[in-house]
Each structure stands twice: as structure tokens, then as C-alpha cells.
N, CA, C and O of each residue as an XYZ file, in Angstrom:
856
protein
N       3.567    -35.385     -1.798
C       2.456    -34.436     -1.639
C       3.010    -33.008     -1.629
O       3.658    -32.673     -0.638
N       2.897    -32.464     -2.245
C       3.061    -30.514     -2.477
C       2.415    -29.618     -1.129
O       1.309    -29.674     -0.592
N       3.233    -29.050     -0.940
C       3.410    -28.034      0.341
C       2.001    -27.121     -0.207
O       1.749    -26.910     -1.394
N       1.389    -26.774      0.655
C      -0.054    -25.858      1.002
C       0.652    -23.921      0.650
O       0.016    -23.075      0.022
N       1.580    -23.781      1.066
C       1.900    -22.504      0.987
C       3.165    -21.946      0.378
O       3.992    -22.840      0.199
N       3.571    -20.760      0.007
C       5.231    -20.125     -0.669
C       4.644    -20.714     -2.126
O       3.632    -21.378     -2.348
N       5.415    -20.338     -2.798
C       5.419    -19.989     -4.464
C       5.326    -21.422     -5.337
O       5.941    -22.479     -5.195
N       4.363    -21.036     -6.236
C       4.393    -22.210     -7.103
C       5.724    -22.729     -7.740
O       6.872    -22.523     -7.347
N       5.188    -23.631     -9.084
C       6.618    -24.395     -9.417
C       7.101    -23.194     -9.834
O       6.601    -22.069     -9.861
N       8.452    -23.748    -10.242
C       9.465    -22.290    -11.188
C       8.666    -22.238    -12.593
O       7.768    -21.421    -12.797
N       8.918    -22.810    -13.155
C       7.874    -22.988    -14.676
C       6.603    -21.968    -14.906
O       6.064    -21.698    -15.979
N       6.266    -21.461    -13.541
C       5.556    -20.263    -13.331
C       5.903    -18.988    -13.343
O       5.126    -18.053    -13.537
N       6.961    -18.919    -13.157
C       7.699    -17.876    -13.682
C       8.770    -17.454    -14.965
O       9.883    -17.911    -15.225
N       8.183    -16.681    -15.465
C       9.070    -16.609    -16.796
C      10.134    -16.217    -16.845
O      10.883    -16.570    -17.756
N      10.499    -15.417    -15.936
C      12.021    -15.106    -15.743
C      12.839    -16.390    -15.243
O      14.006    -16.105    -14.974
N      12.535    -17.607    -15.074
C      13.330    -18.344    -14.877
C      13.910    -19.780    -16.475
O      14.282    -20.917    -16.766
N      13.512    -18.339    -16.949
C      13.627    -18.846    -18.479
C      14.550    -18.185    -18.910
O      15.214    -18.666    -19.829
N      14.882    -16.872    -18.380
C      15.583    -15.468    -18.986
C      17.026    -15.777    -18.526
O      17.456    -16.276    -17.486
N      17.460    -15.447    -19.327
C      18.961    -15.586    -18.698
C      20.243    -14.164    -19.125
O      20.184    -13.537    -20.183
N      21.089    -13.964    -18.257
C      21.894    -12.172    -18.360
C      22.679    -12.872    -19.545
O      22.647    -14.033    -19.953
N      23.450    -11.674    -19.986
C      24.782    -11.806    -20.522
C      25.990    -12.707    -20.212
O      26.850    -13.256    -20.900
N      25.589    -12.607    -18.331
C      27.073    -14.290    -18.259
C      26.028    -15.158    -18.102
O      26.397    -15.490    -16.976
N      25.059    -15.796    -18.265
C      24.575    -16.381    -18.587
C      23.660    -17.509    -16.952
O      23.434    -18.715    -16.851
N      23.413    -16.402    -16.046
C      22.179    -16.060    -14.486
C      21.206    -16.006    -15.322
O      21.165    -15.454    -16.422
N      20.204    -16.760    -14.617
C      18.809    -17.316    -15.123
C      18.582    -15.213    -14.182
O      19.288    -14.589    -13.389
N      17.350    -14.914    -14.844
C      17.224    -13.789    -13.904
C      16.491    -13.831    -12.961
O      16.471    -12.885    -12.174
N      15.562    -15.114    -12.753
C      15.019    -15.295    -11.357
C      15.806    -15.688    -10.219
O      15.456    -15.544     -9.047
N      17.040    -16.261    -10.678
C      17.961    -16.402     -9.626
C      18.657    -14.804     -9.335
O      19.067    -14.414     -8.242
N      18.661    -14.108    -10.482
C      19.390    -12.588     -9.967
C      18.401    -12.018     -8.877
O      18.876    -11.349     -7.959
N      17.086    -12.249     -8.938
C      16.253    -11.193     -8.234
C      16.277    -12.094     -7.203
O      15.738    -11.557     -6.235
N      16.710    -13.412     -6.891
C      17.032    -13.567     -5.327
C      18.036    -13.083     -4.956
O      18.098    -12.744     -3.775
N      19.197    -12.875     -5.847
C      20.401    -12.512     -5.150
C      19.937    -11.188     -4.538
O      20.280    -10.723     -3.451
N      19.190    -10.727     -5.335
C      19.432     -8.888     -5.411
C      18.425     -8.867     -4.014
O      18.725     -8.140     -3.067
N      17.596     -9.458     -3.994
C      16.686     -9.536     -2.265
C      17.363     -9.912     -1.332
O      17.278     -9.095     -0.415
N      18.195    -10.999     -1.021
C      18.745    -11.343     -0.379
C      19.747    -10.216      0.208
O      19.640     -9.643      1.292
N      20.819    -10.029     -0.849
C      21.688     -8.879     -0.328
C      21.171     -7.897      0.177
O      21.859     -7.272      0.985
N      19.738     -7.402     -0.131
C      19.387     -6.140      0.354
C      19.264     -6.299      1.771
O      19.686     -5.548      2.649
N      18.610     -7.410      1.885
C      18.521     -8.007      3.641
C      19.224     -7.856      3.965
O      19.057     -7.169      4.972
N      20.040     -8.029      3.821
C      21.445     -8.349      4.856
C      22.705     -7.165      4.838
O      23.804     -7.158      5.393
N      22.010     -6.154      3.921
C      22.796     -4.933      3.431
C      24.188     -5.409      2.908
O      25.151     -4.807      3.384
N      24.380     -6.152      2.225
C      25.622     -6.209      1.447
C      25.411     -5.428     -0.055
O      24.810     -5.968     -0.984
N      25.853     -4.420     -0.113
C      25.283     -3.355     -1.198
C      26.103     -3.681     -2.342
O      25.716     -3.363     -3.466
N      27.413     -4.404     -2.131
C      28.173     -4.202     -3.449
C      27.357     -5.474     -4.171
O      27.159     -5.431     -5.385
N      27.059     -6.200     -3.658
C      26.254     -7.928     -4.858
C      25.139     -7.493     -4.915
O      24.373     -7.930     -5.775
N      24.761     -6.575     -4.076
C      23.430     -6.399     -4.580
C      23.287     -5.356     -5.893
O      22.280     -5.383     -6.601
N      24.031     -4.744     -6.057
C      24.341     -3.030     -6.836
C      24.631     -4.660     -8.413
O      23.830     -4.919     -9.310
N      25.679     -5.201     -8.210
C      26.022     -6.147     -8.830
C      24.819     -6.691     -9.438
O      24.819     -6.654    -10.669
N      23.695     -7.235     -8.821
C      22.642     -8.269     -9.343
C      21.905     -7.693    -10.136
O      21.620     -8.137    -11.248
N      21.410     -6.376     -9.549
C      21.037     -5.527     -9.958
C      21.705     -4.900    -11.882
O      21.104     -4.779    -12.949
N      23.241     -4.647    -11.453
C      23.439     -4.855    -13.079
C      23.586     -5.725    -14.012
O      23.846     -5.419    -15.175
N      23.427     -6.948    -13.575
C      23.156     -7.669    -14.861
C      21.759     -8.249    -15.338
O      21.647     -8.899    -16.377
N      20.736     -7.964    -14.516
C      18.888     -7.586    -14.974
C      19.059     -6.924    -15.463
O      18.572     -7.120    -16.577
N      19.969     -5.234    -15.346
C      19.781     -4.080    -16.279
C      20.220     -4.059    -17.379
O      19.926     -3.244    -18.254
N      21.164     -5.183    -17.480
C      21.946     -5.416    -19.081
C      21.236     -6.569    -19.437
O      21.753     -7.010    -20.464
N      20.385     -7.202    -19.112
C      19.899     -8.299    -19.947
C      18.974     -7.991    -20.815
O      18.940     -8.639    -21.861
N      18.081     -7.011    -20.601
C      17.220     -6.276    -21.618
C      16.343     -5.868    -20.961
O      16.149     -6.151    -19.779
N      15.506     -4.937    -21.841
C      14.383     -3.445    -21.045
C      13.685     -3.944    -20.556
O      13.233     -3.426    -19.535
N      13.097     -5.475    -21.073
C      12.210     -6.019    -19.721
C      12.439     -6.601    -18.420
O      11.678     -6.533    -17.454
N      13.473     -7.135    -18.479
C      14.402     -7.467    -17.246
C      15.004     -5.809    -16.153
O      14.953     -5.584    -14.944
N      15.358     -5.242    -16.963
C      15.190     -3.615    -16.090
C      14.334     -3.269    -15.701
O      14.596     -2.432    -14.837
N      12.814     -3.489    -15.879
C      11.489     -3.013    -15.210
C      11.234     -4.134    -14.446
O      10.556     -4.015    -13.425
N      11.657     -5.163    -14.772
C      11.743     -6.074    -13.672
C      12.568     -6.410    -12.393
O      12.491     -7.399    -11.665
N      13.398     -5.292    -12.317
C      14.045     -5.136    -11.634
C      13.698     -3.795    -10.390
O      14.032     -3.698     -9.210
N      12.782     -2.771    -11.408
C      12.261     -2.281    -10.550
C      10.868     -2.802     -9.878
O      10.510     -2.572     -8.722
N      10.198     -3.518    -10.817
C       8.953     -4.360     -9.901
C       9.248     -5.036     -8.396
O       8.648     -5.130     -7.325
N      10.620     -5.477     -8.998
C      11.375     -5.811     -7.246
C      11.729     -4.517     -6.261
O      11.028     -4.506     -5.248
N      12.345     -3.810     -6.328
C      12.676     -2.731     -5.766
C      11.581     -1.866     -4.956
O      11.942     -1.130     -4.037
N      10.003     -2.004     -5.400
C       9.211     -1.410     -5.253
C       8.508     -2.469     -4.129
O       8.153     -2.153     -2.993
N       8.424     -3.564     -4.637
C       8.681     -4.841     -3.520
C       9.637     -4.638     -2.255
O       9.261     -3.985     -1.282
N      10.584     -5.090     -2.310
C      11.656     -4.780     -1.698
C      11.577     -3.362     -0.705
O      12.062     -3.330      0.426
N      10.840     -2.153     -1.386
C      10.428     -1.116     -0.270
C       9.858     -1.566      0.940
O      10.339     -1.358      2.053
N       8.875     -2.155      0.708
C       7.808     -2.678      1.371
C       7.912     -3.873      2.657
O       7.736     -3.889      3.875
N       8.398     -5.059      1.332
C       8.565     -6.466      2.292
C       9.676     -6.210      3.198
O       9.382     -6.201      4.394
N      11.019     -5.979      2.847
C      12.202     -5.844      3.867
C      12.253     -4.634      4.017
O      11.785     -4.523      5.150
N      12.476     -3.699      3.701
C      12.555     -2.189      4.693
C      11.662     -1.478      5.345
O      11.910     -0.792      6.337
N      10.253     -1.651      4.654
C       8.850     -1.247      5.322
C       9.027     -0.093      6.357
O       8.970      1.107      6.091
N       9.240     -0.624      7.518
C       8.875      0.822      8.713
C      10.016      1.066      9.143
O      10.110      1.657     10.219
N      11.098      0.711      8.480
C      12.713      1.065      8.474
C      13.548      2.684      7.981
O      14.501      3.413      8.259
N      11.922      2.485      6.719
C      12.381      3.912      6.098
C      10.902      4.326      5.422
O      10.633      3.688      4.404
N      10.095      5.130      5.777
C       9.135      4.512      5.870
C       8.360      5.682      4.101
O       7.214      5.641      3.652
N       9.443      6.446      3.636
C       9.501      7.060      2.325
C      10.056      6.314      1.325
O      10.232      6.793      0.205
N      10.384      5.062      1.642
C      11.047      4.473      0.929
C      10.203      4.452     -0.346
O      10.512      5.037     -1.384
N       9.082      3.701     -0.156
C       8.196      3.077     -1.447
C       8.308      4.556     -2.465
O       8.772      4.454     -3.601
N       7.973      5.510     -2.082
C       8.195      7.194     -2.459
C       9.189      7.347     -2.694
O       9.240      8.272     -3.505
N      10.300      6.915     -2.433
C      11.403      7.574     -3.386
C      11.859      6.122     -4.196
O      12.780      6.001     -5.003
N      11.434      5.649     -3.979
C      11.653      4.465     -5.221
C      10.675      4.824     -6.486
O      11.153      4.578     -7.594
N       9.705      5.233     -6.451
C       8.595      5.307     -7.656
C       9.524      6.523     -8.158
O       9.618      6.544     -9.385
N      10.336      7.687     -7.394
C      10.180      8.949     -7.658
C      11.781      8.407     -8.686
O      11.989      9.076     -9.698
N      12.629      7.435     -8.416
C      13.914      7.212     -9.211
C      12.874      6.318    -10.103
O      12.868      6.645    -11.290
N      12.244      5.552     -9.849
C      11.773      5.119    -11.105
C      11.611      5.709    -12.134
O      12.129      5.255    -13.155
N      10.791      6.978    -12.178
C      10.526      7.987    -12.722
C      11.420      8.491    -13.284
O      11.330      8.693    -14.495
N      12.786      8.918    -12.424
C      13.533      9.463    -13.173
C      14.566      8.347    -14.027
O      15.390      8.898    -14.757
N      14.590      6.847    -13.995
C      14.950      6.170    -14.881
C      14.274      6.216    -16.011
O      14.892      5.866    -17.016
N      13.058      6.586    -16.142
C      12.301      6.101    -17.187
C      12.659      7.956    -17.961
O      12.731      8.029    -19.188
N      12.804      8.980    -17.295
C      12.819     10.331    -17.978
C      14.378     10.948    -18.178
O      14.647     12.138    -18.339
N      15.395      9.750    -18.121
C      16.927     10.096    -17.962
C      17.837      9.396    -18.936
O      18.703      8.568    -18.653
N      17.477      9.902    -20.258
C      18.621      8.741    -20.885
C      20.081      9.578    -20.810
O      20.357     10.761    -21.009
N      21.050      8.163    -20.348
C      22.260      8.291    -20.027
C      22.247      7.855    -18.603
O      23.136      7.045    -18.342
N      21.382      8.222    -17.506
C      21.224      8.547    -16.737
C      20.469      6.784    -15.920
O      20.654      6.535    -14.728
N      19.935      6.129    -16.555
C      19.279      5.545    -16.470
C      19.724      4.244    -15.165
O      19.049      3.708    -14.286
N      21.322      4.093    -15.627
C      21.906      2.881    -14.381
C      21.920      3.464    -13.153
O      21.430      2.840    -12.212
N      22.426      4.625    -12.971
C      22.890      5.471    -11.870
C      21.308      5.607    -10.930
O      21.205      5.579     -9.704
N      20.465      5.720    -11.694
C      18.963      5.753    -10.991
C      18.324      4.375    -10.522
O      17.435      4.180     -9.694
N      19.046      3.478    -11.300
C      18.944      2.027    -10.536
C      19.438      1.868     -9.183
O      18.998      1.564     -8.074
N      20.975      2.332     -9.946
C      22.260      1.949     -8.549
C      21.987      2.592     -7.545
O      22.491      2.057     -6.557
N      21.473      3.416     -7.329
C      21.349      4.695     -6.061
C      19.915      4.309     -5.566
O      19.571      4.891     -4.538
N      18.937      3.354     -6.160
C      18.056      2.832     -5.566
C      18.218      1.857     -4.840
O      17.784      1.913     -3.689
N      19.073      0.367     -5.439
C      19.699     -0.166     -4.724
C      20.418      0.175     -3.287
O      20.123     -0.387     -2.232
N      21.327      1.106     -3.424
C      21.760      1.068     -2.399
C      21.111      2.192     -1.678
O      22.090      2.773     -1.210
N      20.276      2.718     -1.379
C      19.197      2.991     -0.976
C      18.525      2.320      0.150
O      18.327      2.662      1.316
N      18.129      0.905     -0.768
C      17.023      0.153      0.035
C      18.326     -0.704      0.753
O      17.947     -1.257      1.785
N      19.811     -0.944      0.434
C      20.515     -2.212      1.124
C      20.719     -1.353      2.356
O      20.754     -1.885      3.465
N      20.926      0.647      2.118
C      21.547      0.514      3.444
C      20.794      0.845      4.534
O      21.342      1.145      5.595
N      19.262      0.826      4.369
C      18.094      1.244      5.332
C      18.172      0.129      6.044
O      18.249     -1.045      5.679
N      18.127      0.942      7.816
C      17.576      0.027      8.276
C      16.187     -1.093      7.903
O      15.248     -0.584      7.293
N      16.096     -2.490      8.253
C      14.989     -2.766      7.726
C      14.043     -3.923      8.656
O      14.343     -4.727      9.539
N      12.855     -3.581      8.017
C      11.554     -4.155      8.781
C      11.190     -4.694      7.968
O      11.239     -4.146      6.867
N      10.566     -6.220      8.098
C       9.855     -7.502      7.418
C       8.045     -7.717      8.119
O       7.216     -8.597      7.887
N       7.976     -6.434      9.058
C       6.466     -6.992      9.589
C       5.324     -6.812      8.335
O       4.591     -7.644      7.802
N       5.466     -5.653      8.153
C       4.483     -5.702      6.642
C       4.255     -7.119      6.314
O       3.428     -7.973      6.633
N       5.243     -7.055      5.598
C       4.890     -8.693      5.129
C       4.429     -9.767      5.875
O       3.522    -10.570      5.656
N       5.425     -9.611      7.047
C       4.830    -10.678      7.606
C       3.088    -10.660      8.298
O       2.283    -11.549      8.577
N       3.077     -9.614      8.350
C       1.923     -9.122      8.341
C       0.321     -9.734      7.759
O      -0.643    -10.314      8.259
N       0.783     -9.125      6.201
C      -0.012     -9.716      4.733
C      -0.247    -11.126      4.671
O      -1.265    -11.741      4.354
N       1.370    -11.699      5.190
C       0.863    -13.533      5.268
C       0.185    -13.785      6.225
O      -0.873    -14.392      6.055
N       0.509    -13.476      7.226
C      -0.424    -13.904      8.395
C      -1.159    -14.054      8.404
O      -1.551    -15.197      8.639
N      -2.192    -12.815      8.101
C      -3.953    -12.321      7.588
C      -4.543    -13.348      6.533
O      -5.560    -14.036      6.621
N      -3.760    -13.268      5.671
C      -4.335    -13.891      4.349
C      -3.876    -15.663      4.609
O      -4.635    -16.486      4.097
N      -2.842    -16.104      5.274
C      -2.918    -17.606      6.101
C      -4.481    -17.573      6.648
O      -5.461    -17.847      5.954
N      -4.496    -17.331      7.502
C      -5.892    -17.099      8.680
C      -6.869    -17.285      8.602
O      -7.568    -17.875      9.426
N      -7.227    -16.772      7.457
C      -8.327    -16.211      7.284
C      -8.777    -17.353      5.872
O      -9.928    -17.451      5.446
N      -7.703    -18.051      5.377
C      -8.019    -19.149      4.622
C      -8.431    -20.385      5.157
O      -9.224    -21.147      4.605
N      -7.741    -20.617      6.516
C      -7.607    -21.454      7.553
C      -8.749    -21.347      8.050
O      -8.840    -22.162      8.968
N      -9.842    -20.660      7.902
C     -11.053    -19.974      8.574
C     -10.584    -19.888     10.430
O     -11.113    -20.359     11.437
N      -9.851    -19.388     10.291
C      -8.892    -19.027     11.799
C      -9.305    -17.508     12.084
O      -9.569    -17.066     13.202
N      -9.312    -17.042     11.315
C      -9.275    -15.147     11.451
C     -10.713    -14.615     10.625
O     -11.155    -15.248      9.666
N     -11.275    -13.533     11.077
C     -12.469    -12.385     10.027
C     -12.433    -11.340     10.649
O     -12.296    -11.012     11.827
N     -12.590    -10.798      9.595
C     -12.547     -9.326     10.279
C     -14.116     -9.061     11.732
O     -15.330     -9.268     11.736
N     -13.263     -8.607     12.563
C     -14.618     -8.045     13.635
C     -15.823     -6.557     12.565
O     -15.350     -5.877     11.655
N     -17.019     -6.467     12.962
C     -17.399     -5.357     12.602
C     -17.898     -4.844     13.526
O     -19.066     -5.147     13.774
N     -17.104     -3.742     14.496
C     -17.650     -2.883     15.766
C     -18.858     -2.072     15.362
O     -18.996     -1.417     14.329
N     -19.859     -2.260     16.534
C     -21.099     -1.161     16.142
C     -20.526     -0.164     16.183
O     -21.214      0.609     15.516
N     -19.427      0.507     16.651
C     -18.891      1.979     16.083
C     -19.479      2.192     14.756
O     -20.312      3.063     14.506
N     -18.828      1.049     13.626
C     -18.932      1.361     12.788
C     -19.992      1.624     11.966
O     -19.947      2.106     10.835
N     -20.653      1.387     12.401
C     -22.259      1.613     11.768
C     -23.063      2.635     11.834
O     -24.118      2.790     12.448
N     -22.377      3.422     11.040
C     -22.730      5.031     11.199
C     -23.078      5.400     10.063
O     -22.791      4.969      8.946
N     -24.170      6.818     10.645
C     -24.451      7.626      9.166
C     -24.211      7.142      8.152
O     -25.072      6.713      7.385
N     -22.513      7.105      7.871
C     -21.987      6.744      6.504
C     -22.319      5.356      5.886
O     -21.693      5.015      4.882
N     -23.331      4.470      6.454
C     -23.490      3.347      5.983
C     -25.012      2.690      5.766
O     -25.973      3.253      6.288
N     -25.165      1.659      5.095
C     -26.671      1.416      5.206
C     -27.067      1.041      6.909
O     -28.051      1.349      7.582
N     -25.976      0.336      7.203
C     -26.435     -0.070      8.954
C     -26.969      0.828      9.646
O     -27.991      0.794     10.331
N     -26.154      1.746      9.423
C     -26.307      2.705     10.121
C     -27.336      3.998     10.441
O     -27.515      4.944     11.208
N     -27.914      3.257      9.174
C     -28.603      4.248      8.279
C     -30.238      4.177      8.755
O     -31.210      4.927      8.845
N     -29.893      2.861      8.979
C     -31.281      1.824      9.147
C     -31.543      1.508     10.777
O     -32.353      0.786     11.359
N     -30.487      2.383     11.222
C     -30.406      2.292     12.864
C     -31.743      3.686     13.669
O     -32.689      3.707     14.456
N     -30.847      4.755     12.677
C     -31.319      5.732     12.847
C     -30.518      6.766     13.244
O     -30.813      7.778     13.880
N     -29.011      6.240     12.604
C     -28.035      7.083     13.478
C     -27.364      8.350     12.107
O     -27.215      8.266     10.888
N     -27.082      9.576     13.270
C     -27.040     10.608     12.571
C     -25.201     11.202     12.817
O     -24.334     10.545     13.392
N     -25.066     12.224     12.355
C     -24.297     12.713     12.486
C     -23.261     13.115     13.959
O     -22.063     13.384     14.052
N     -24.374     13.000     14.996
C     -24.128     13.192     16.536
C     -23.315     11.865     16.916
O     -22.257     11.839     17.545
N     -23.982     10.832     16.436
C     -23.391      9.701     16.877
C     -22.416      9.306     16.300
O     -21.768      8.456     16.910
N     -22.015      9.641     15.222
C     -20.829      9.739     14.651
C     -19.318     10.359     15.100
O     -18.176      9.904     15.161
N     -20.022     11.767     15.400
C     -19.297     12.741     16.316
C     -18.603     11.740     17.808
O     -17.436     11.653     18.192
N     -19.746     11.165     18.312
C     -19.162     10.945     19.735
C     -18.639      9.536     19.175
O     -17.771      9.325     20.022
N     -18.588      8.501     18.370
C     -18.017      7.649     18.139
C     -17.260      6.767     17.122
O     -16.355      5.954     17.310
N     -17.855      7.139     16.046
C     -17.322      7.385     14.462
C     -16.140      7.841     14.474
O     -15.328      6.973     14.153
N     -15.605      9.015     14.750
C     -14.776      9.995     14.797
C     -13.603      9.882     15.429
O     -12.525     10.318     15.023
N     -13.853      9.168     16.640
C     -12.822      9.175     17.724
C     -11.804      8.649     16.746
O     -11.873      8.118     15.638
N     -10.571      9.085     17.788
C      -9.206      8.394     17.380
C      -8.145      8.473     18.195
O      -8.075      9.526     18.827
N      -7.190      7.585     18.400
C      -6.521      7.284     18.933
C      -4.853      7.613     18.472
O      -4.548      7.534     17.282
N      -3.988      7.923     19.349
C      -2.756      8.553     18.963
C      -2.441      9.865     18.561
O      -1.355     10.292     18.167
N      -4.219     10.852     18.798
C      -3.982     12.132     17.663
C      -2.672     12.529     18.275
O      -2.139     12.157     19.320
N      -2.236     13.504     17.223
C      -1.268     14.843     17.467
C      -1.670     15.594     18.701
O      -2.821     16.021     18.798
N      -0.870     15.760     19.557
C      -0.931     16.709     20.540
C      -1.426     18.066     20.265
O      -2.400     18.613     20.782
N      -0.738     18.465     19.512
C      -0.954     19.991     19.151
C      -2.093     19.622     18.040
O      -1.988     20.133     16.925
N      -2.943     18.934     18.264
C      -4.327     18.839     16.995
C      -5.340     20.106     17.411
O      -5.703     20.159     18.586
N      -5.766     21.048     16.543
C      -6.255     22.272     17.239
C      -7.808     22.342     16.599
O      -7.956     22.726     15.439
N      -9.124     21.891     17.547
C     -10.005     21.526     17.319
C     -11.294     22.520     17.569
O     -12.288     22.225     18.233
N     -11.036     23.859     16.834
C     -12.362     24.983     16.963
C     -13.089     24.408     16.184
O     -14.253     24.203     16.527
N     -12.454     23.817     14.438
C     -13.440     23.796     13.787
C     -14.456     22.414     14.086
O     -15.686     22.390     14.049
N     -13.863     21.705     14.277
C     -14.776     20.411     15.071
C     -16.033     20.932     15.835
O     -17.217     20.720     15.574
N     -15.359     21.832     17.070
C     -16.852     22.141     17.797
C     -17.605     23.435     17.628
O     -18.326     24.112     18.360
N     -17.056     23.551     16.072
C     -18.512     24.960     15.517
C     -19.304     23.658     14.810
O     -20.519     23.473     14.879
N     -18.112     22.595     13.950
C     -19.450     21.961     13.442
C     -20.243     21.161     13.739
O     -21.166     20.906     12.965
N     -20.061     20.254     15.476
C     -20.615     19.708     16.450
C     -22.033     20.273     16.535
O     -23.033     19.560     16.448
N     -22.057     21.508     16.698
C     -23.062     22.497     17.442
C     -24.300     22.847     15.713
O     -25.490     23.161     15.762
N     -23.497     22.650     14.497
C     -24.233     22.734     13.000
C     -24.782     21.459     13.178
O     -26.010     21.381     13.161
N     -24.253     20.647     13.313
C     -24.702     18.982     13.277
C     -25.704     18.964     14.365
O     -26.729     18.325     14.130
N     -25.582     19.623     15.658
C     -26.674     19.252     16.631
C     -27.805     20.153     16.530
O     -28.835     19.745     17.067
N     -27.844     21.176     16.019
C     -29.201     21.739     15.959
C     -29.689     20.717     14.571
O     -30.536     19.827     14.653
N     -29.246     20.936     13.839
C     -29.782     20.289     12.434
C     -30.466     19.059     12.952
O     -31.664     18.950     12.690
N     -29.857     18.082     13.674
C     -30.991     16.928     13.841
C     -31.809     17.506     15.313
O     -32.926     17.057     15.572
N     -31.332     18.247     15.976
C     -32.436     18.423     16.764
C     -33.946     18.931     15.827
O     -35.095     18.632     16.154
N     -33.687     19.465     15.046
C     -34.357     20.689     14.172
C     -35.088     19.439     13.152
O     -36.297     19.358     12.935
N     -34.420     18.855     12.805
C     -34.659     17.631     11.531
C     -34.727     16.252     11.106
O     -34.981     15.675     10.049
N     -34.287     15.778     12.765
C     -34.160     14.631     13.028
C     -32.939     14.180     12.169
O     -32.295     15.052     11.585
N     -32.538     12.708     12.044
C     -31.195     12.167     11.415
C     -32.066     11.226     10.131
O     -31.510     10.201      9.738
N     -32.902     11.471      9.754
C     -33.074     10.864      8.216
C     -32.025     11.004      7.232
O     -31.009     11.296      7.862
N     -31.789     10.945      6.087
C     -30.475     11.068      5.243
C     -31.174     12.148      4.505
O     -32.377     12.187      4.249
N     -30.320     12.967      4.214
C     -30.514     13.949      3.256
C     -31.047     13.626      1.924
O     -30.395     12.683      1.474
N     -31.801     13.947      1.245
C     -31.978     13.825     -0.774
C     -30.861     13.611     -1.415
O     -29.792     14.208     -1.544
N     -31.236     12.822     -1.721
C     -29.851     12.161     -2.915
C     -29.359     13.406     -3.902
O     -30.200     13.996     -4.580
N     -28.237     13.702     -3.939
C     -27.701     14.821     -4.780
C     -28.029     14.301     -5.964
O     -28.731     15.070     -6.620
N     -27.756     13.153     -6.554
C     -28.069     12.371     -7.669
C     -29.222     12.668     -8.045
O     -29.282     13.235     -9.136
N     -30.864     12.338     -7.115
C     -31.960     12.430     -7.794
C     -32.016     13.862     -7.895
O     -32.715     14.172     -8.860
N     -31.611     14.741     -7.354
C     -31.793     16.518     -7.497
C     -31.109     16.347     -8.795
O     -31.691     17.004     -9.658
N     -30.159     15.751     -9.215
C     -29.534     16.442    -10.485
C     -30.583     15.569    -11.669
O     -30.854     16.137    -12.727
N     -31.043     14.377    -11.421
C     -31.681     14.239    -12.466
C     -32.948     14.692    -12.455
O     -33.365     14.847    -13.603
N     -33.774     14.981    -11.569
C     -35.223     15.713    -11.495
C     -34.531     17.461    -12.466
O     -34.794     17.936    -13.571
N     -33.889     17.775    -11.675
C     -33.478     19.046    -12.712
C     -33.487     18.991    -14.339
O     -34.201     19.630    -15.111
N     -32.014     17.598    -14.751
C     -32.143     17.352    -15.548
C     -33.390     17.158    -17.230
O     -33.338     17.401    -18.435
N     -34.475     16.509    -16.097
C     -35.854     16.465    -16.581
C     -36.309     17.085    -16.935
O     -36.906     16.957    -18.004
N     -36.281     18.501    -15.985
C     -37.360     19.742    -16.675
C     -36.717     20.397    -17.509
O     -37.352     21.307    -18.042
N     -35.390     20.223    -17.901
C     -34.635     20.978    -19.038
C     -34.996     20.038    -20.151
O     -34.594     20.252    -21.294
């Protein structure tokens, strides 16, 4: 009987068809090249890494499809620009001829020598386990049912109530410097005192009623 979860057969993947110059299937390179990053051994990984890049141009973008991975699943909140400066050497692999290994290699060792974090991921499985399992759903707090929504809409709730609960947040910045909040507290509270909290006219039907008479 076949396991419920982790990766289908290999035959599903086409890189396990591909094979380098010494002759590494390249789905086995992109474990090596994950693996080492885990565990920061940078020279096999710098290594795995070059022989995807010599096997051909699609195996090199496949190498960064990992890397961009690899930001995420193992280094995640380790380095937390990572995913950002991986797109940004991507970039400059793709705008550097000559230049092109060195923007690999320096990504590599990059991501082997960051400290690194796996919760992300573990994260993503968890949720998406769970929630298949009918174990987990998302809660929907009446916070959320504000102005900005039909619920909310249909409640009768305006901009005020948004203000005192919509809005809130947790962890702000200390130094968060909040005049403009309570000039527009005081715009928002006359307006529904003045107008009640109905929704404004659709910008949409104003532009096509206009539309019309032209």
C-alpha cells in the first residue's frame, strides 16, 4: 500500500532522467546540493551545484528553482533577505555573461553559510496536512467583518468600527507616530455621524453613468 504523503514516484520527475557530464542523474544532484546546504558543508554543495551548471541551460535554471526554494524551506528566518538576494544574483546570472558561475557559486554559499530555519516549511506542511485531515480551518473573527467586506457591509459597519477594531495591531513599532490616524479618526467620525455608514457610490457606476452622456 503507498504512503498518503512526501513526493510521488521518481518517474515524476524529469530530472531524474537527466544526467551531468560524470554521469549524476540531476535529481540526485539537487539532493546533494539541499542537503549540504543544511548542514552547511559549502564545498559539496558549491560542487553539486557545478555539475547542474555544466549539464545544460536547463539544468542551471534548475538549479536556481532550488536555490530560491532552499531560501525559504531551510534558511527562512535565518536570513530573512535571503529569498531577495537570491532573485537579485539570479538576475545577475541571467545579465552576466562570463560572469554567470560565480553568481551561482556565491549564491550557494550564501544560503550554506546562513544560519538556518526549517519552520516555514514546516509550517506549509502542517496547514496543508490539517486541513486535508479535516483537522484544521481557518477561524473567521467578527473583527473581520468590516466595512471592507460584504459581511460587514450588511452589518452596518462603518469606518469607526474599523478604526476601533479592524485596525488594531499587535507588535507595532514603538516609535509609530500617529497624528495622521487621529485627524482621520475625527474625518471618519463626523462623516458617519453626518451620513451614517452606508457604502459610498460605486466609483465604477460614476464612471460609466459619465461615460453614457458622452
Amino acid at each position: 500500500m503507498p504512503r498518503l504523503y512526501g513526493p510521488g514516484h521518481f518517474t515524476e520527475d524529469p530530472y531524474s532522467q537527466v544526467v551531468s557530464p560524470h554521469g549524476i542523474p540531476v535529481d540526485l544532484l539537487v539532493a546533494v546540493l539541499q542537503k549540504e546546504i543544511r548542514r552547511s558543508r559549502i564545498d559539496n554543495a558549491v560542487l553539486a551545484a557545478y555539475e547542474m551548471f555544466t549539464t545544460s541551460a536547463d539544468a542551471a535554471q534548475h538549479l536556481w528553482r532550488r536555490l530560491r526554494l532552499i531560501a525559504v524551506e531551510d534558511v527562512g528566518m535565518g536570513l530573512l533577505l535571503g529569498p531577495v538576494l537570491i532573485d537579485v544574483l539570479h538576475r545577475n546570472f541571467n545579465a552576466t555573461p562570463g560572469g554567470e558561475w560565480m553568481m551561482a557559486c556565491h549564491a550557494v554559499r550564501l544560503l550554506a553559510s546562513a544560519p538556518k530555519d526549517r519552520t516555514s516549511s514546516e509550517h506549509a506542511d502542517w496547514v496543508a496536512t490539517k486541513v486535508a485531515l479535516g483537522e484544521a480551518l481557518v477561524e473567521v473573527p467578527d473583527y473581520a467583518r468590516c466595512v471592507h467586506t460584504r459581511a460587514g457591509q450588511e452589518l452596518g459597519r462603518g469606518l469607526m468600527q474599523w478604526w476601533d477594531n479592524g485596525a488594531h495591531v499587535r507588535d507595532e513599532l514603538p516609535s509609530a507616530d500617529h497624528r495622521y490616524r487621529e485627524e482621520l479618526i475625527e474625518i471618519h467620525r463626523r462623516d458617519e455621524a453626518e451620513n451614517g455608514t452606508a457604502p459610498r457610490p460605486s466609483r465604477w457606476a460614476s464612471a460609466t453613468a459619465a461615460a453614457g452622456r458622452d
